[in-house]
C-alpha positions as CSV (number, residue, x, y, z in Angstrom):
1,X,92.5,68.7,118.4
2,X,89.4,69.6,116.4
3,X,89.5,70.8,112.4
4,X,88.9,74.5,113.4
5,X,91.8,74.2,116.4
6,X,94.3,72.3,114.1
7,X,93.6,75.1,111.2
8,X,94.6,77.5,113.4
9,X,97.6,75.7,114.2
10,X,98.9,74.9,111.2
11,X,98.5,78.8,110.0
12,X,100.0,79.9,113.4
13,X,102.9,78.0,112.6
14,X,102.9,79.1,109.0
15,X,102.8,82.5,110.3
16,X,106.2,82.2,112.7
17,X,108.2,83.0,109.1
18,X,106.5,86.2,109.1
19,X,107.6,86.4,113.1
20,X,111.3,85.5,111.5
21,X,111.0,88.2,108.5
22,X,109.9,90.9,110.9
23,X,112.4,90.4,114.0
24,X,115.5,89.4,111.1
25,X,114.2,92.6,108.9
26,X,114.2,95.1,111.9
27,X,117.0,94.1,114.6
28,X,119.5,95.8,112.4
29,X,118.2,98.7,113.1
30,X,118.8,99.2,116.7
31,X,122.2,97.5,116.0
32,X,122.9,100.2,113.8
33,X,124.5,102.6,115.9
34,X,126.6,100.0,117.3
35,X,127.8,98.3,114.6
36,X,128.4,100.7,112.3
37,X,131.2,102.1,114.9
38,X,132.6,98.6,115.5
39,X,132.9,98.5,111.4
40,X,133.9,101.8,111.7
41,X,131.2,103.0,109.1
42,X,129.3,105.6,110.9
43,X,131.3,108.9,108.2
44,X,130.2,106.0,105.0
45,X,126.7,107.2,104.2
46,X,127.3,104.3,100.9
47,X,128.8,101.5,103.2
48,X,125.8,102.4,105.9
49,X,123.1,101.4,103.2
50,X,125.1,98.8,102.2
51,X,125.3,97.2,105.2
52,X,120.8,97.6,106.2
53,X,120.3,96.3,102.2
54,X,122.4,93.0,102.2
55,X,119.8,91.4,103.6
56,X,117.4,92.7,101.4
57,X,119.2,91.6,98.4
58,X,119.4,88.1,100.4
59,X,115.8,88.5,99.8
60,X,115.5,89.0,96.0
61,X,117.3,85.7,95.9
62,X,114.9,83.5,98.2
63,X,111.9,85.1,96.6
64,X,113.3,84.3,93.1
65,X,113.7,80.9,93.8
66,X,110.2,80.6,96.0
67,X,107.8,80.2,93.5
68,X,109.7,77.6,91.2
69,X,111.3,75.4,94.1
70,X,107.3,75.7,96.0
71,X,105.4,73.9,93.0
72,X,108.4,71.3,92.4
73,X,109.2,70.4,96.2
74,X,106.0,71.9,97.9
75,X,105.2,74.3,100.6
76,X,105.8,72.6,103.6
77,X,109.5,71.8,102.7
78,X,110.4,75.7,102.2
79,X,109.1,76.7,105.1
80,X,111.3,74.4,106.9
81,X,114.4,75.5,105.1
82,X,113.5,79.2,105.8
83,X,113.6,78.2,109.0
84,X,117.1,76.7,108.9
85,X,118.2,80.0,107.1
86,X,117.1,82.1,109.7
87,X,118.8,79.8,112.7
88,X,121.8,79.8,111.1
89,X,122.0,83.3,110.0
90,X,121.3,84.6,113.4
91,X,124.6,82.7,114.3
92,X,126.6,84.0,112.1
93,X,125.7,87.5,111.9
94,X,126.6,88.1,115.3
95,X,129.7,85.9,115.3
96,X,131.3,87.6,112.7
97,X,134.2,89.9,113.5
98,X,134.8,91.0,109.3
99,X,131.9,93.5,107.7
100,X,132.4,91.2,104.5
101,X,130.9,88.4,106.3
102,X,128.7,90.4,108.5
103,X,127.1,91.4,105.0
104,X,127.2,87.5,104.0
105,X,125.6,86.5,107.0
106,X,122.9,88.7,106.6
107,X,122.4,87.7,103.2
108,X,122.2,84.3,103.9
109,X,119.6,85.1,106.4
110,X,118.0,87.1,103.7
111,X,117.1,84.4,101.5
112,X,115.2,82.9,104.3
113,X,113.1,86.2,104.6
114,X,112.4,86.1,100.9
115,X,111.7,82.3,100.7
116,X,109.0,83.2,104.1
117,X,107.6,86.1,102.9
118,X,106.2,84.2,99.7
119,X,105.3,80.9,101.2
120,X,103.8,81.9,104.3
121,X,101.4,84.0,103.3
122,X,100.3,81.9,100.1
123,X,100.6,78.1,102.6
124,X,97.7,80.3,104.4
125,X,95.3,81.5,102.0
126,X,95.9,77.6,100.3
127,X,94.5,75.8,103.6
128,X,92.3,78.9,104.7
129,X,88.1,78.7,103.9
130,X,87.2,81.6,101.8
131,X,84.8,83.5,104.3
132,X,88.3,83.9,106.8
133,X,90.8,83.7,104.4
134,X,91.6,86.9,104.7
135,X,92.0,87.0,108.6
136,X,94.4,84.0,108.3
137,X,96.5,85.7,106.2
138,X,96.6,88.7,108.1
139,X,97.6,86.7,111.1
140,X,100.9,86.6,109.1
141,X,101.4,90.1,108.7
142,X,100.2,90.2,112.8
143,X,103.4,87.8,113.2
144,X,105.6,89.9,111.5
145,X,104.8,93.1,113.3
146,X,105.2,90.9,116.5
147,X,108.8,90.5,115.3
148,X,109.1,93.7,114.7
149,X,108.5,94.8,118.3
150,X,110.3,91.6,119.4
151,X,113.0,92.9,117.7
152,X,112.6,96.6,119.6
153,X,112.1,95.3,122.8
154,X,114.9,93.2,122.1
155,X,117.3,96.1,121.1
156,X,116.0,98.2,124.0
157,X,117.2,95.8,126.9
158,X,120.2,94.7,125.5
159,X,121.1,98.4,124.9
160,X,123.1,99.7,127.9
161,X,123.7,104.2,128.3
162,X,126.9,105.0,127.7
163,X,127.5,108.4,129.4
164,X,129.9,109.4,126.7
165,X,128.7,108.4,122.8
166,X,132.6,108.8,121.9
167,X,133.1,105.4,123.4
168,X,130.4,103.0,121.8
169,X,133.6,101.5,120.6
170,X,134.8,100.5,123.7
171,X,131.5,99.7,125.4
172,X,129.6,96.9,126.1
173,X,127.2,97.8,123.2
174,X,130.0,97.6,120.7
175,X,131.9,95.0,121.5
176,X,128.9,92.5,122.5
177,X,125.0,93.8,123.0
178,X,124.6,94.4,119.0
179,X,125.7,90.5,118.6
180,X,123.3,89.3,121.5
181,X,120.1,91.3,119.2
182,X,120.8,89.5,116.2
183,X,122.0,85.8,118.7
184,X,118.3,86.1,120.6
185,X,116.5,85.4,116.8
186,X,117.8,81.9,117.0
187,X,115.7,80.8,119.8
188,X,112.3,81.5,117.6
189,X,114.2,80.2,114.9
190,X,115.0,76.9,116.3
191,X,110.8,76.9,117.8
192,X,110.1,77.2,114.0
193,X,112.3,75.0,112.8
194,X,110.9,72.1,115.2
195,X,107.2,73.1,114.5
196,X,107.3,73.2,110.7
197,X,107.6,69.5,110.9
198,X,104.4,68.6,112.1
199,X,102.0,70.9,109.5
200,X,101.1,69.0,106.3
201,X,101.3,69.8,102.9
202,X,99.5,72.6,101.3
203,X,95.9,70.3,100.0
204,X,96.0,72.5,96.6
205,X,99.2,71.8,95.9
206,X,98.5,68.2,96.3
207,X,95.1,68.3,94.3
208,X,97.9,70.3,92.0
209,X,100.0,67.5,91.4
210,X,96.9,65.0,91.9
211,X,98.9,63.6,95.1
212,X,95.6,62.6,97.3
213,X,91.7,62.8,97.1
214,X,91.4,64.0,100.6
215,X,93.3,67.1,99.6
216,X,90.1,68.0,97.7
217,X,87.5,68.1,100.8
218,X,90.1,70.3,102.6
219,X,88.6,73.1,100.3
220,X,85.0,72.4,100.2
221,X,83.2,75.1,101.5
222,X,83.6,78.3,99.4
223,X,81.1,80.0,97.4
224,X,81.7,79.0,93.6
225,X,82.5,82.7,92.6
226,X,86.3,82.4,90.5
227,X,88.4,85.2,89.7
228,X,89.4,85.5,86.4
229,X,92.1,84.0,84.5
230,X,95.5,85.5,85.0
231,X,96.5,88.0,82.6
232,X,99.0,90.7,81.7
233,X,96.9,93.1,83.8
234,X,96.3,91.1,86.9
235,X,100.2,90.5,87.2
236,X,101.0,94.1,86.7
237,X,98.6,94.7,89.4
238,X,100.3,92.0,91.8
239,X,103.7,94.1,91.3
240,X,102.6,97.7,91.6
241,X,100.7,96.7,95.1
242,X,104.4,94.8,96.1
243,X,106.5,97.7,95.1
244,X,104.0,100.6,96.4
245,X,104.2,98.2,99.9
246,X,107.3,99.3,100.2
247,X,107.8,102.7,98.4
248,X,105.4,103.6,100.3
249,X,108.0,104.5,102.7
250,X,106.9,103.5,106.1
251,X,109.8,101.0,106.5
252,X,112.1,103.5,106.3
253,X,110.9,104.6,110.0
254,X,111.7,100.9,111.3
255,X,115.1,100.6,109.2
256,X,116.3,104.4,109.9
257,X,114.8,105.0,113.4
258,X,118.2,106.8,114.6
259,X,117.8,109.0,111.9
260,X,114.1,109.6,111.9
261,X,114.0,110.6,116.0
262,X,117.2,112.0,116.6
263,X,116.3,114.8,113.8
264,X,113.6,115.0,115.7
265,X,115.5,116.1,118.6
266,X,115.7,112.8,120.3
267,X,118.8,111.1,121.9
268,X,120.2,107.6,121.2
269,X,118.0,106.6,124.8
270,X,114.8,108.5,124.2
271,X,115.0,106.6,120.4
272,X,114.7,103.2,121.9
273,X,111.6,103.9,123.9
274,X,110.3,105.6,120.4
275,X,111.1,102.6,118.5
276,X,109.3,100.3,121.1
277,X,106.1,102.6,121.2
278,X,106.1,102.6,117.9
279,X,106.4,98.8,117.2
280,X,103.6,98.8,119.7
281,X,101.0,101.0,117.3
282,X,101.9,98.4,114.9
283,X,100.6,95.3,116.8
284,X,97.5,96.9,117.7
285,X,96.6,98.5,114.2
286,X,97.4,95.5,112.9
287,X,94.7,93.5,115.2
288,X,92.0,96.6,113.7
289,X,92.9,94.9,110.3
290,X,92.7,91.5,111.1
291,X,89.1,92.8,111.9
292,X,87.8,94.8,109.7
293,X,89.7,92.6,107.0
294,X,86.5,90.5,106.2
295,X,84.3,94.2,106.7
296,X,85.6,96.7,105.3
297,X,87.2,94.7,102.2
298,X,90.8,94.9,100.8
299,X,89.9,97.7,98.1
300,X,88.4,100.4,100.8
301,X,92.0,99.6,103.0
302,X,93.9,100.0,100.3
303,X,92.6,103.3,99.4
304,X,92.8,104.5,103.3
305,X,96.4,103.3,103.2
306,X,97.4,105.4,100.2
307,X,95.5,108.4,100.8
308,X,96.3,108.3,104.5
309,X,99.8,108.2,104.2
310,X,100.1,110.9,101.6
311,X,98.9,113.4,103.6
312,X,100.6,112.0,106.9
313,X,103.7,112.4,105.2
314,X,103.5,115.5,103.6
315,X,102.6,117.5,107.5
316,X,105.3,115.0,108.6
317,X,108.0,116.6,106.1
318,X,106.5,120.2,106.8
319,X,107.6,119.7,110.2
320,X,110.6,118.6,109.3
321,X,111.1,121.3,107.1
322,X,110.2,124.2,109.8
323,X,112.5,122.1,112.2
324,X,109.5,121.1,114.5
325,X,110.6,118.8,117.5
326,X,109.0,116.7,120.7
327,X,106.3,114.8,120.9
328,X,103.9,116.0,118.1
329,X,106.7,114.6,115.9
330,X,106.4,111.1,117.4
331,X,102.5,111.4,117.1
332,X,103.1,111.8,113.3
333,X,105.4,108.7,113.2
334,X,103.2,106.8,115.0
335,X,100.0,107.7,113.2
336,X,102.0,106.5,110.0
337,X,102.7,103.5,111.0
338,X,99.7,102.7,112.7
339,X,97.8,103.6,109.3
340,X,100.3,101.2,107.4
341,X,99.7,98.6,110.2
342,X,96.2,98.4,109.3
343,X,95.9,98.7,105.5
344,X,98.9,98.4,103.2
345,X,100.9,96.5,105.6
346,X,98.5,93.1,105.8
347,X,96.4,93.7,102.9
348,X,98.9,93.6,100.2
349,X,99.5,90.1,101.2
350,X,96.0,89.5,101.5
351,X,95.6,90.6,97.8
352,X,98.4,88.8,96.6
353,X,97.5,85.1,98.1
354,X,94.5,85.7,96.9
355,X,94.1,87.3,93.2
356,X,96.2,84.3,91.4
357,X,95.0,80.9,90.0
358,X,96.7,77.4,91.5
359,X,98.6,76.7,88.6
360,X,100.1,79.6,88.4
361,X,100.0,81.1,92.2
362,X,103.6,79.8,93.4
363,X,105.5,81.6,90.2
364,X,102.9,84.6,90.2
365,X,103.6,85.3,94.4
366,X,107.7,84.8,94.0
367,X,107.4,87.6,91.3
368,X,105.5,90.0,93.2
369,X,107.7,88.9,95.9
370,X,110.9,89.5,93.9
371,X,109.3,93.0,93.0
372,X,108.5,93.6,96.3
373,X,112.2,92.9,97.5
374,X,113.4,94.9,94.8
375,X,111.2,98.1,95.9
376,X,112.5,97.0,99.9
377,X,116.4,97.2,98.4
378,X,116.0,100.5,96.3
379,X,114.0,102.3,99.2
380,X,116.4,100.9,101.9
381,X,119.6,102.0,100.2
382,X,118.5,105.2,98.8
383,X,117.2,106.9,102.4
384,X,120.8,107.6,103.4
385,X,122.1,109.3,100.5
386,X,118.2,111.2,100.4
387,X,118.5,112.1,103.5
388,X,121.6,113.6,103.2
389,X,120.9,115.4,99.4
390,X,117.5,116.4,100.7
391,X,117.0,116.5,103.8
392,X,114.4,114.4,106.1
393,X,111.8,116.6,105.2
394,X,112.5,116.3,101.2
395,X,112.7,112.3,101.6
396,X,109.5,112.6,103.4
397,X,107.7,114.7,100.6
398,X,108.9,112.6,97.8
399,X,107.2,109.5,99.7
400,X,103.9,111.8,100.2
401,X,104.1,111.7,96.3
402,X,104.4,108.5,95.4
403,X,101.3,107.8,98.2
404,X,99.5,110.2,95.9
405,X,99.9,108.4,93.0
406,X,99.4,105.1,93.7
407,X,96.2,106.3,95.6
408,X,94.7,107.5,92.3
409,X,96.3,104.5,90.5
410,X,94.0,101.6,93.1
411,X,91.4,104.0,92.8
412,X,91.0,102.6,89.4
413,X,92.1,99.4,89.0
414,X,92.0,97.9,92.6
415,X,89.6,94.9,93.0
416,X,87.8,93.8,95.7
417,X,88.5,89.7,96.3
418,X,86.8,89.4,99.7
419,X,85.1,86.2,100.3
420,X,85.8,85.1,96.7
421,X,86.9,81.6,96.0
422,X,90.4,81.3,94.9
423,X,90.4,80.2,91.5
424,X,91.6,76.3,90.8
């Protein structure tokens, strides 16, 4: 195996926790309907958020502890515990016959999304040259859509009709086909586990800690351009991009998809063919960013990501609000997520890996991370009881503003870091 072909190895198998995060973070939601009858939860709008934010809060915890257990133990070691988190997780959470440790099995399994969302991205942009840095760590962001349609596909052929909805309880989907979506993670799981054993260390960790000399000619190559020193500022950026990442409110669709498409006049059926088309838009848009990435820059996609969605989502509430239904209402989800796909999606990772120093980059990533996680938690658990006081069309607006806002905010302050050396 060449240097170029073992590169690309070591960041594909970097990149299987983002295909970990993305199946673990989505699944849940085509369990959802069945679960939540099994648990007998589906009148709880409080125990329903509960139950799609455990994980989430699994996630402050592994992001937390990311940054300061990365530059003691290393990068290569967390990845494989993610991995061990995730296997075991997907055990447990369909094993479980209690909603107490359902909701501890997920946030076990949480921790390991929280420990892979911060390493994988940063193990990638450490090892990466700077003229394709920023495609390698999209190709994270590409695994993690891939687990998100995983996950659909997943949920759509375990998912058996049941001519009368009254009986979920009795059916094959509640007693067994929601345990089998969240059992089938353990087979990439195990893949990961056995692969994250053969990549090496991170080489600027180990020029870091002054571990080996050949570290240093692993990251020859870059034009001699440095960002500047961290700062208050820099870091406040860092967590506004993680939190907007999420409150920009596109995970909502992946989370919430029996909500979003049955009020738009869709049936439990028609939803899981929405949900896979959907996860579909988000593969390919994400390929469009891997490619345009390196051309287009991470301050021009950020700006199209903002503005983009703000006005997606405020027609998207209008229809909601005039009760629009059919397939112009899936067009409008799908245009949403494939705009996420290719801008705030991948390039707030890109951003992230690449805007902090080496000494600092492992604590400065686990608090964007932890922020991140934070805006994941709040969004997650607040769509039911939105929903509810608002309606879909009032949750959507709300998102339209924030969109707005933060479009105006990285209008001013967003950098632009492509092909710039990350700073030693």
């Amino acid at each position: 195996m060449n240097k170029k072909s073992f590169l690309y190895f070591i960041c594909c198998v970097a990149a299987m926790g983002g295909l970990l995060f993305g199946y673990d973070w989505v699944v849940i939601g085509g369990a959802k309907p069945f679960y939540e009858v099994y648990f007998d939860i589906a009148d709880n709008a409080v125990m329903q958020g509960w139950a799609m934010t455990t994980a989430n809060l699994g996630c402050l915890v592994g992001a937390m502890v990311a940054g300061m257990m990365a530059d003691r133990y290393g990068r290569k070691p967390l990845l494989t515990t993610a991995s061990v988190l995730f296997l075991t997780s997907a055990i447990a959470t369909g094993a479980f016959n209690d909603f107490t440790m359902f909701n501890l099995a997920r946030f076990w399994g949480g921790i390991g999304i929280g420990l892979a969302s911060a390493l994988s991205p940063m193990y990638i942009a450490e090892v990466a040259p700077a003229d394709i840095r920023g495609k390698l760590v999209s190709l994270n962001q590409m695994t993690i859509v891939l687990g998100i349609l995983g996950a659909q596909v997943v949920n759509m052929l375990l998912a058996r009709e049941v001519a009368n909805p009254q009986d979920i309880l009795n059916s094959w989907n509640g007693q067994w086909g929601w345990r089998w979506m969240f059992w089938a993670e353990a087979v990439p799981a195990t893949l990961f586990l056995v692969l994250s054993l053969f990549i090496p260390e991170s080489p600027r960790y180990l020029m870091m800690k002054s571990a080996a000399q050949p570290a240093a000619t692993a990251v020859k190559g870059e034009s001699r351009w440095q960002l500047p020193h961290i700062g208050g500022g820099l870091l406040l950026f860092g967590l506004v991009i993680a939190v907007f990442q999420q409150w920009c409110g596109t995970n909502v669709i992946f989370n919430y998809a029996e909500e979003i498409f049955t009020g738009a006049g869709y049936n439990v059926d028609s939803m899981f063919i929405n949900i896979v088309v959907t996860g579909i838009a988000n593969v390919v848009f994400t390929f469009v960013a891997i490619f345009t990435v390196e051309k287009w820059g991470r301050r021009r996609l950020m700006l199209i990501g903002a503005g983009g969605l703000g006005l997606i989502y405020l027609t998207l509430g209008s229809c909601y609000y005039m009760q629009v239904e059919g397939i112009f209402m899936v067009v409008l989800v799908v245009l949403a997520i494939s705009c996420y796909a290719m801008t705030l999606g991948p390039i707030t990772w890109v951003l992230l890996s690449e805007i902090f120093p080496d000494k600092v980059r492992g604590v400065a990533m686990a608090i964007c991370t932890f922020a991140l996680w934070v805006g994941c938690c709040t969004l997650t658990f607040t769509f039911p009881p939105l929903n509810e006081a608002l309606g879909t069309y009032g949750t959507f607006w709300i998102y339209s503003g924030v969109c707005i806002c933060a479009f105006i905010y990285l209008y001013k302050v967003c950098p632009e870091t492509k092909g710039k050396e990350l700073e030693r």
